[in-house]
Backbone as a chain_set.jsonl record, in Angstrom:
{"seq": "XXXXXXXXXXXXXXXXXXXXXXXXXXXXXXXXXXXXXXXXXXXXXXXXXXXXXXXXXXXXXXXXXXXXXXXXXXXXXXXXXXXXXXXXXXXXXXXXXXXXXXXXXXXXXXXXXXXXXXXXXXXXXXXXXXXXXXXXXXXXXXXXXXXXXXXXXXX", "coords": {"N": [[5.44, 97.849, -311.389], [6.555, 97.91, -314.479], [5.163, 97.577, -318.124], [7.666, 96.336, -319.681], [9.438, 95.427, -317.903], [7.761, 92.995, -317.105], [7.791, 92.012, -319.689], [10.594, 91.23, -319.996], [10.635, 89.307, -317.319], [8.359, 87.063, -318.354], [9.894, 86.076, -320.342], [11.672, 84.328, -319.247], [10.259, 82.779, -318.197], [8.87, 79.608, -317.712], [6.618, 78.885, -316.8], [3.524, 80.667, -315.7], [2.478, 82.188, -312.441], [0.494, 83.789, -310.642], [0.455, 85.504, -307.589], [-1.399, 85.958, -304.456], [-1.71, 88.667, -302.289], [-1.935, 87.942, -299.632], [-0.262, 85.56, -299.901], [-1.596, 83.669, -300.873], [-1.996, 81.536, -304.017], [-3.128, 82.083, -307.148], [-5.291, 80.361, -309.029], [-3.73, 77.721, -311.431], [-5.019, 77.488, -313.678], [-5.781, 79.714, -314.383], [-6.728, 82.796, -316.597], [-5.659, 85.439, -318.535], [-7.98, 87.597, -319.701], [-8.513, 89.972, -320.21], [-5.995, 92.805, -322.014], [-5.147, 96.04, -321.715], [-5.274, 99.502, -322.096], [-5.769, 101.963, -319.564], [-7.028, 104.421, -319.195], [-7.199, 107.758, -317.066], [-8.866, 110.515, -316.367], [-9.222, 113.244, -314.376], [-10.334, 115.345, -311.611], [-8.423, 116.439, -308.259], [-9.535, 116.875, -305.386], [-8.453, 119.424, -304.802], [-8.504, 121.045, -306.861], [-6.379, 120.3, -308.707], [-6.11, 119.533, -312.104], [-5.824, 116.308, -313.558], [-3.699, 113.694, -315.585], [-3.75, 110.26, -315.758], [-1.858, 106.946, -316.642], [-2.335, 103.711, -317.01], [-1.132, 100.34, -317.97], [-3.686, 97.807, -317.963], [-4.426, 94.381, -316.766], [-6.758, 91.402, -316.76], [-6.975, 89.73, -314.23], [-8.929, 86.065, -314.626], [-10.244, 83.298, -313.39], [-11.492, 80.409, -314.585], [-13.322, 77.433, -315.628], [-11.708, 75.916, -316.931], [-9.857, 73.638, -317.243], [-7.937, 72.367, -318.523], [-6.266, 74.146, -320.395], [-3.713, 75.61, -320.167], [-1.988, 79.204, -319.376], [0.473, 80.139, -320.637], [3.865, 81.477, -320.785], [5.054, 82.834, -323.25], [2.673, 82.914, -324.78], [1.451, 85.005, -323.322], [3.325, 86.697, -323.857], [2.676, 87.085, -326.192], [-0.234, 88.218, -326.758], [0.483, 90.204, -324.909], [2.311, 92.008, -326.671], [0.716, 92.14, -329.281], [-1.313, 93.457, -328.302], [-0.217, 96.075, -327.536], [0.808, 97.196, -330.229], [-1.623, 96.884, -331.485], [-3.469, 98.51, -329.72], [-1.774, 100.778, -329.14], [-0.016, 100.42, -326.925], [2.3, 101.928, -324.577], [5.231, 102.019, -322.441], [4.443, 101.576, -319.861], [3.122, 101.183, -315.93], [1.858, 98.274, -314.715], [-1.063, 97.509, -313.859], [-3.187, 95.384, -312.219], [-6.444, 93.777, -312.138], [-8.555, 91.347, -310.465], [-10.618, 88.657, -309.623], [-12.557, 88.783, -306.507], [-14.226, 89.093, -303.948], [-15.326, 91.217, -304.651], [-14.399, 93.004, -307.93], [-10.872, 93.008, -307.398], [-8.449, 95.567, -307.38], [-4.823, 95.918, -308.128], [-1.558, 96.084, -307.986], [1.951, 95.324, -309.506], [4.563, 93.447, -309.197], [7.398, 91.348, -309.078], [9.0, 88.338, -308.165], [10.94, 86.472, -309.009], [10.031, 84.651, -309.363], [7.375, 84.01, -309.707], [4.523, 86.12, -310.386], [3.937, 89.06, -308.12], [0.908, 90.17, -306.667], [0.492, 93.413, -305.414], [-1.109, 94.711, -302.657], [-2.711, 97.839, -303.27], [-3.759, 101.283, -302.491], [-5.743, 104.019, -301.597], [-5.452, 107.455, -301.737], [-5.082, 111.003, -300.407], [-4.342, 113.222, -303.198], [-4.188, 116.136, -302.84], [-3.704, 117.047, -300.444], [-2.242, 119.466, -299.111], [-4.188, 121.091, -299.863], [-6.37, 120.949, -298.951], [-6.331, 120.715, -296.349], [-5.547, 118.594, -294.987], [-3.685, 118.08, -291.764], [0.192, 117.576, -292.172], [2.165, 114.659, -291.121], [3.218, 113.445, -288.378], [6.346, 113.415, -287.014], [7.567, 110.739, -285.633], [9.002, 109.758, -283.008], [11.676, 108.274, -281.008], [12.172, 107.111, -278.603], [14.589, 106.41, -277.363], [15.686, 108.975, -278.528], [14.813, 111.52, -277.372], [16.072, 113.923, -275.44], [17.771, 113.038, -272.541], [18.206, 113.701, -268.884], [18.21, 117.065, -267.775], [17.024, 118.91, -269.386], [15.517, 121.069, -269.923], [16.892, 123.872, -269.793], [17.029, 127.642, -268.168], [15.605, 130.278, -270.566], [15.923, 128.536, -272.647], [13.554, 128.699, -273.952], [11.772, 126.076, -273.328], [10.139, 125.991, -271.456]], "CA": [[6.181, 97.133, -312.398], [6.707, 98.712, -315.824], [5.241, 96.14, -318.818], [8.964, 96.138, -320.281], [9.708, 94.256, -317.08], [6.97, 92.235, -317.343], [8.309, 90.924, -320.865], [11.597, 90.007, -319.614], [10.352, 88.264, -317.055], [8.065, 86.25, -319.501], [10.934, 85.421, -321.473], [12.821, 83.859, -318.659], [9.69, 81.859, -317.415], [8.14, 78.331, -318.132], [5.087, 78.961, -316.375], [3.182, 81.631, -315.06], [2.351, 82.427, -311.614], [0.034, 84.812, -309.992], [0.24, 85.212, -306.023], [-1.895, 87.589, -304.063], [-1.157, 89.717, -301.017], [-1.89, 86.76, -298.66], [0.494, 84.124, -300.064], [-1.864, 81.808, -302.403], [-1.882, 81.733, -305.695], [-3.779, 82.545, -308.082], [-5.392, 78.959, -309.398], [-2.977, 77.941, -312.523], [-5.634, 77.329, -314.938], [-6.507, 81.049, -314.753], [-6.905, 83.258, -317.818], [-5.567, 86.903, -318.851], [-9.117, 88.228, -320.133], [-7.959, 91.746, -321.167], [-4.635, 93.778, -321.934], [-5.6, 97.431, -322.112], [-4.722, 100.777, -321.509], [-6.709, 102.97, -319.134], [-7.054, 106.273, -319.098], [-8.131, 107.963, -315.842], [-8.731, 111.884, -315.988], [-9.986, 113.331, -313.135], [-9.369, 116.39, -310.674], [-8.148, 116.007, -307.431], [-9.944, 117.645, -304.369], [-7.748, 121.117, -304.648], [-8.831, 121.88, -308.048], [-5.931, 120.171, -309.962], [-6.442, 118.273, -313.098], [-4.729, 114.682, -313.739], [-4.257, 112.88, -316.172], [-2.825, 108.836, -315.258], [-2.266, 105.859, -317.773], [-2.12, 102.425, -316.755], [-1.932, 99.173, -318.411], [-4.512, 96.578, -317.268], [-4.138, 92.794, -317.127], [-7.44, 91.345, -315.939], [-7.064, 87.625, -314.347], [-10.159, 85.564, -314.61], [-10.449, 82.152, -313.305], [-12.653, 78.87, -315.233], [-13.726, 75.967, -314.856], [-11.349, 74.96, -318.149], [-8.225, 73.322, -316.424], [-7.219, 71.929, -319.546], [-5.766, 74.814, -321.154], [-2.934, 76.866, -319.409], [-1.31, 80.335, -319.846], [2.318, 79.856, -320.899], [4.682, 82.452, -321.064], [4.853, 83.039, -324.453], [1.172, 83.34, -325.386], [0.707, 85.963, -322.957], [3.81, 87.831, -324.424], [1.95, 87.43, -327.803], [-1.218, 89.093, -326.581], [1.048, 92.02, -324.519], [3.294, 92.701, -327.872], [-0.461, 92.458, -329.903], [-1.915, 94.557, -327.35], [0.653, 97.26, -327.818], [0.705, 97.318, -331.433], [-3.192, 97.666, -331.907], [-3.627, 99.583, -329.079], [-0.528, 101.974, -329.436], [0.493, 100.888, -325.612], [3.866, 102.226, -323.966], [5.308, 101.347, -321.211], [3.365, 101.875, -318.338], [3.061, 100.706, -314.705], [0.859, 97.458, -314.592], [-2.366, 97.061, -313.17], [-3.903, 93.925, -312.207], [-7.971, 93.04, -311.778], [-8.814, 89.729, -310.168], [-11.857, 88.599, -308.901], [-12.124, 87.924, -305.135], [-15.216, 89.209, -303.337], [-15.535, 92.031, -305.643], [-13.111, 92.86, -308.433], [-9.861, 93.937, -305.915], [-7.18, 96.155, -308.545], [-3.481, 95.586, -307.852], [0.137, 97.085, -308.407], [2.791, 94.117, -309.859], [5.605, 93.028, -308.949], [8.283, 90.031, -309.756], [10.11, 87.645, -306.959], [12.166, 85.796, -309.495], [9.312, 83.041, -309.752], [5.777, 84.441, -309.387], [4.534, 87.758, -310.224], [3.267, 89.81, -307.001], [-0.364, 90.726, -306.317], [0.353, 94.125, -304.883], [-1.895, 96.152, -302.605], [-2.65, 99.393, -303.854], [-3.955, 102.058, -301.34], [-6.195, 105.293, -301.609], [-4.543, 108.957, -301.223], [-5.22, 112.509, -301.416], [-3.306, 114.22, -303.954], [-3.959, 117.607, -302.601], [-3.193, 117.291, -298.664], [-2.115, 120.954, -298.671], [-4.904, 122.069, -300.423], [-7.589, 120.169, -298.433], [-6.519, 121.014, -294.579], [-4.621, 117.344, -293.983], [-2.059, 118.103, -291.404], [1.239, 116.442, -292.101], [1.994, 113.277, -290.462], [4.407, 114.258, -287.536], [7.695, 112.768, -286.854], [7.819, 109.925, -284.238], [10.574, 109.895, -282.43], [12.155, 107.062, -280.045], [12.25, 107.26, -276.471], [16.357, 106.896, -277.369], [16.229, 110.037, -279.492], [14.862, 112.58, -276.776], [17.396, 114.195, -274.495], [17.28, 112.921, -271.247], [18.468, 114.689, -267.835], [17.271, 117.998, -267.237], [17.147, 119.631, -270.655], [14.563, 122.591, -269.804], [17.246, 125.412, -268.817], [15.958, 128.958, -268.267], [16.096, 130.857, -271.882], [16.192, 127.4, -273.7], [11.982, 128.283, -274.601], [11.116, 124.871, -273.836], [8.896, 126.355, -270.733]], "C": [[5.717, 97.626, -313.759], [6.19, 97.429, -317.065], [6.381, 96.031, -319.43], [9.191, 94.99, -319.522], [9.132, 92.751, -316.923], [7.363, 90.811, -318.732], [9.496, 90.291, -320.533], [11.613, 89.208, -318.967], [9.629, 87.199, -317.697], [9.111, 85.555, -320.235], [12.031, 84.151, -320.69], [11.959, 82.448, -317.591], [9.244, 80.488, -318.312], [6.945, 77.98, -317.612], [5.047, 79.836, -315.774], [2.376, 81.855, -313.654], [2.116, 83.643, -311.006], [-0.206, 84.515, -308.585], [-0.357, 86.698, -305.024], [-1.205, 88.213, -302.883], [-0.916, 88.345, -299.811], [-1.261, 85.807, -298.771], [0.106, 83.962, -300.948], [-1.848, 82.524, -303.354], [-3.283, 81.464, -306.283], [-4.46, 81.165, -308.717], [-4.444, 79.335, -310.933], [-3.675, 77.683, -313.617], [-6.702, 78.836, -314.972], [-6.429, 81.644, -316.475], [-6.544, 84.874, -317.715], [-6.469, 87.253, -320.257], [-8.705, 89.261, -320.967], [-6.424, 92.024, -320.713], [-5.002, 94.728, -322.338], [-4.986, 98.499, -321.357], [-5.862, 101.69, -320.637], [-5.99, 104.177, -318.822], [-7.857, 106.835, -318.036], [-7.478, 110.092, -315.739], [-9.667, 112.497, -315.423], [-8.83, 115.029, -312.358], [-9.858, 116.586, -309.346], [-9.122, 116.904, -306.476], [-9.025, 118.864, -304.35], [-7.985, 121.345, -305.646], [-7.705, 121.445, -309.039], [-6.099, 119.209, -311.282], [-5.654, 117.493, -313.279], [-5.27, 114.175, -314.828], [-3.447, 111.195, -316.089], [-3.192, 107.753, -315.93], [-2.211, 104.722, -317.089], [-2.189, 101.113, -317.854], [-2.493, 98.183, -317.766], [-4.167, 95.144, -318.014], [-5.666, 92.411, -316.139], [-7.329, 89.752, -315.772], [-8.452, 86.966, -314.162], [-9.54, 83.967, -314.338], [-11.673, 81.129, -314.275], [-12.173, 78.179, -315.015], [-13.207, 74.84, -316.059], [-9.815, 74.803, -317.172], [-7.44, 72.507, -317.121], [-5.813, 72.535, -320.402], [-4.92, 76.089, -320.178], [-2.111, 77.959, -320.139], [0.04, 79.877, -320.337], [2.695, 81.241, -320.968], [4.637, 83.265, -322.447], [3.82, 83.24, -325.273], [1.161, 84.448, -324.853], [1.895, 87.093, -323.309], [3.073, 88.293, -325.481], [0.731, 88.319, -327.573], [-0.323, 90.563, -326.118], [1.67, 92.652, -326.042], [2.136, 92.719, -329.019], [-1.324, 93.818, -329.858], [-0.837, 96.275, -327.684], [1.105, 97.565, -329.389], [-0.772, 98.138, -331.982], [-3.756, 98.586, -331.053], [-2.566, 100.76, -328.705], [-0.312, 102.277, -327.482], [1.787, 101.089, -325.377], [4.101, 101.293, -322.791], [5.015, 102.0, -320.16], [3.236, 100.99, -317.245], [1.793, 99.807, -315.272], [-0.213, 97.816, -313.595], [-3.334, 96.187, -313.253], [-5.4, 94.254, -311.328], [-7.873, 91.624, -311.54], [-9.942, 90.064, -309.24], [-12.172, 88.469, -307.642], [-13.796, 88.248, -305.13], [-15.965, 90.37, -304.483], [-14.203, 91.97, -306.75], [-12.359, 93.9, -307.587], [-8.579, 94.434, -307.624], [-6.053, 96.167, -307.296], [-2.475, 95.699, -308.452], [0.367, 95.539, -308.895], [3.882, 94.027, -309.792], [6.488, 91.91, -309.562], [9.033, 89.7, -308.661], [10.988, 86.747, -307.885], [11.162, 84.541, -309.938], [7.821, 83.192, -310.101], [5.68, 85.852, -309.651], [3.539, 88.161, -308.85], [2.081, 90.486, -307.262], [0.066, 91.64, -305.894], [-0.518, 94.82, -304.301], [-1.828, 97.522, -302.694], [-3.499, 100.023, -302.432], [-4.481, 103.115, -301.695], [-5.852, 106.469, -301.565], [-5.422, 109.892, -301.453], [-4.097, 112.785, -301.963], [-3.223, 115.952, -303.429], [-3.932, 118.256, -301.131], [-2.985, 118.804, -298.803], [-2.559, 121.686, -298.942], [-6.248, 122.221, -299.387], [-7.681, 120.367, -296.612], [-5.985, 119.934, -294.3], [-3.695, 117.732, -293.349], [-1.282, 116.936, -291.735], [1.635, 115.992, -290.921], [3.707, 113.992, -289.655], [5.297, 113.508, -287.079], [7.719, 111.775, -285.886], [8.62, 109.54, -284.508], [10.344, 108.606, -281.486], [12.224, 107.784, -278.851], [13.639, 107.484, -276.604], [16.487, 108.01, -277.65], [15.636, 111.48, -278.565], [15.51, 112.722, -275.673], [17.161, 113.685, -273.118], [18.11, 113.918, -270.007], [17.539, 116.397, -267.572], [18.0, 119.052, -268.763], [16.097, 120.761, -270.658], [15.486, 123.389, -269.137], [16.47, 126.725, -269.325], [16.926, 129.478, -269.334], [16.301, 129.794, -272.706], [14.542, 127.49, -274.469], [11.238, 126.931, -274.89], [9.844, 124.68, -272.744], [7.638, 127.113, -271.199]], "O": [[4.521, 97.704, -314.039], [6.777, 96.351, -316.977], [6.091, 95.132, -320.22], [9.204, 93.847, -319.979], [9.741, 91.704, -316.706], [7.294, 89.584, -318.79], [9.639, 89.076, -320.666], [12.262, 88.207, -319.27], [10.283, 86.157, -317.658], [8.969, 84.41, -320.663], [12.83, 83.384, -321.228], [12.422, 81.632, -316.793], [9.333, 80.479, -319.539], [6.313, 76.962, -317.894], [6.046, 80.222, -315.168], [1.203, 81.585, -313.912], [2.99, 84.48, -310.777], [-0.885, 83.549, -308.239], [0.035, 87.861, -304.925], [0.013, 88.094, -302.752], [0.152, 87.975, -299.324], [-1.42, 84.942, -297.909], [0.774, 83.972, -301.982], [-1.73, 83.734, -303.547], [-4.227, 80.781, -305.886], [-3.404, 80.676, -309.118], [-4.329, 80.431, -311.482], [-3.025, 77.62, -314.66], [-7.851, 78.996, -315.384], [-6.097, 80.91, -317.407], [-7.12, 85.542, -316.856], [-6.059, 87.245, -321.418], [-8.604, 89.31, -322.193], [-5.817, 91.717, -319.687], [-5.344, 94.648, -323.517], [-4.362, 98.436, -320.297], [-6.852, 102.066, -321.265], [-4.924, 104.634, -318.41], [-9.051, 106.545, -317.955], [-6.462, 110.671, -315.354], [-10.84, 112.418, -315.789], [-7.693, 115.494, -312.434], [-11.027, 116.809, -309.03], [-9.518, 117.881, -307.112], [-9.106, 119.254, -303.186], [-7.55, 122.493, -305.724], [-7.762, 121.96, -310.156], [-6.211, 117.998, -311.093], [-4.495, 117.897, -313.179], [-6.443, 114.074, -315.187], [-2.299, 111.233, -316.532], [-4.365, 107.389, -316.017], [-1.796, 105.118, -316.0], [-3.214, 100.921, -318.508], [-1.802, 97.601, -316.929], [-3.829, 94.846, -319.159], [-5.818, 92.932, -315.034], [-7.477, 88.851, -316.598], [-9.146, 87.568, -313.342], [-8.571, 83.515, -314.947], [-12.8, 81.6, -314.434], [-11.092, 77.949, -314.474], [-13.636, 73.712, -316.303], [-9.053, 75.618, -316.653], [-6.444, 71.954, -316.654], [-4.828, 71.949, -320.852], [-5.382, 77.114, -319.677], [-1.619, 77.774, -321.253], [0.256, 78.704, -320.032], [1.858, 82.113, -321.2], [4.105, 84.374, -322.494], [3.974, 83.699, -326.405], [0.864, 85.325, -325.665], [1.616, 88.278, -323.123], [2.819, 89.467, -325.75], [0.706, 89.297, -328.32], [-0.373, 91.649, -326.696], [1.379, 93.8, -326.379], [2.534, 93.411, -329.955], [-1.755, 94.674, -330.631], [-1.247, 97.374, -328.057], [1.982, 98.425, -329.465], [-1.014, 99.22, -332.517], [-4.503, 99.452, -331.507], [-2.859, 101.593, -327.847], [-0.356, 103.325, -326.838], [2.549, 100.367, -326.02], [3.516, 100.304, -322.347], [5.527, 103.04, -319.746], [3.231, 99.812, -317.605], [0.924, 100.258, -316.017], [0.022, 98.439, -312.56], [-4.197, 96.143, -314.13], [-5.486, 94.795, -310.225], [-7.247, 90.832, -312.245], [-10.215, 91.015, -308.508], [-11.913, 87.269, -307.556], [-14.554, 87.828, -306.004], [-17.07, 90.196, -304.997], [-13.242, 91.213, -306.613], [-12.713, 95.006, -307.181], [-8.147, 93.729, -308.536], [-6.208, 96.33, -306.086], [-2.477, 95.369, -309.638], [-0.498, 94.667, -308.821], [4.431, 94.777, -310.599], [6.171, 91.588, -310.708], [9.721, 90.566, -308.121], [11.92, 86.235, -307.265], [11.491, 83.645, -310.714], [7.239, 82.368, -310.806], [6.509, 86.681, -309.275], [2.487, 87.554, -308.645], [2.127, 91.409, -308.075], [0.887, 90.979, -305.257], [-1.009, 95.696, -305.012], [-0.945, 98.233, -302.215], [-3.803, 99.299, -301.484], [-3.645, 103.655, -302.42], [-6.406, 106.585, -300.472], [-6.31, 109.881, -302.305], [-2.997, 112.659, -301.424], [-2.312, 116.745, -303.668], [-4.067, 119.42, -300.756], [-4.01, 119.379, -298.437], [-2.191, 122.846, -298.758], [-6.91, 123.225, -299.123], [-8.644, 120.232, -295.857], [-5.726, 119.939, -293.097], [-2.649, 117.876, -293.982], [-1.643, 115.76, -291.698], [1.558, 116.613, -289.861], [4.694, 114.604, -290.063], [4.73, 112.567, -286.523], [8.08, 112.374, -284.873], [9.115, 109.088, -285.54], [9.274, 108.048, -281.242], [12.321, 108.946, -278.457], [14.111, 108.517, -276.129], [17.486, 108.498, -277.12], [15.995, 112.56, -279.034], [15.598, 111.783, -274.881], [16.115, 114.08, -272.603], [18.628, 114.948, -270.436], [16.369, 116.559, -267.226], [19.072, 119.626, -268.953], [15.987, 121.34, -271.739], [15.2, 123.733, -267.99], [15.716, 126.923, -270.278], [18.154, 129.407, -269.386], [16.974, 130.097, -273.691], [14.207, 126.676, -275.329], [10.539, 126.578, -275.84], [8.935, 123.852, -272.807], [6.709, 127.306, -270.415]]}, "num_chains": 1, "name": "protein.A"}
């Protein structure tokens, strides 16, 4: 999720709602700590260089359950945030605390924004020796009867 998207949803909410991978939510007297841009340059296992922006949202929970997020504050920090820090629009990325801090993609269901899990890769599979991931097929989709004739090279 792009933060553009992010603002229109804001604009269209009356409260904010964070829900993780597992269902629950996020407690509602959480807090958006930081809005920042990271910068991550790095090179991949084949020798190429990257460079990948993100903006961060980090959620923090306390023990103040007085004082909730609204919509509209946390546009004011994103449209702050992108002023003094000269952010674009960039794919979100969410920090929240669990066991360690767990980072997470973002989404929107119309009511709640989505915890996404994110996932590890190589970038340079064809540099590195990964064979590619090989086609599975259905039991429907291979020929049945007697499909080995002689000169077909399937002996």
């Amino acid at each position: 999720m792009k933060l553009s998207e992010v603002k229109v949803a804001l604009n269209k909410l009356e409260t904010i709602g964070f829900q993780l991978p597992n269902g629950e939510l996020v407690a509602s007297h959480f807090h958006v700590t930081e809005v920042g841009k990271i910068t991550k340059h790095f090179i991949d296992c084949g020798g190429t260089v990257r460079n990948e922006e993100v903006v961060n949202f980090q959620l923090w929970n306390a023990d103040d359950y007085d004082h909730r997020l609204h919509p509209e504050k946390l546009l004011n920090i994103i449209e702050l945030s992108e002023k003094v820090l000269n952010i674009e629009d960039l794919e979100i990325e969410v920090e929240y605390q669990a066991d360690t801090i767990g980072k997470f993609g973002l989404d929107f269901d119309g009511i709640n924004f989505l915890l996404t899990t994110k996932q590890t890769d190589c970038l340079a599979k064809d540099q590195c020796g990964i064979p590619e991931e090989k086609p599975k097929l259905q039991f429907s989709e291979i020929a049945t009867g007697n499909s080995c004739a002689p000169g077909s090279g399937c002996c």
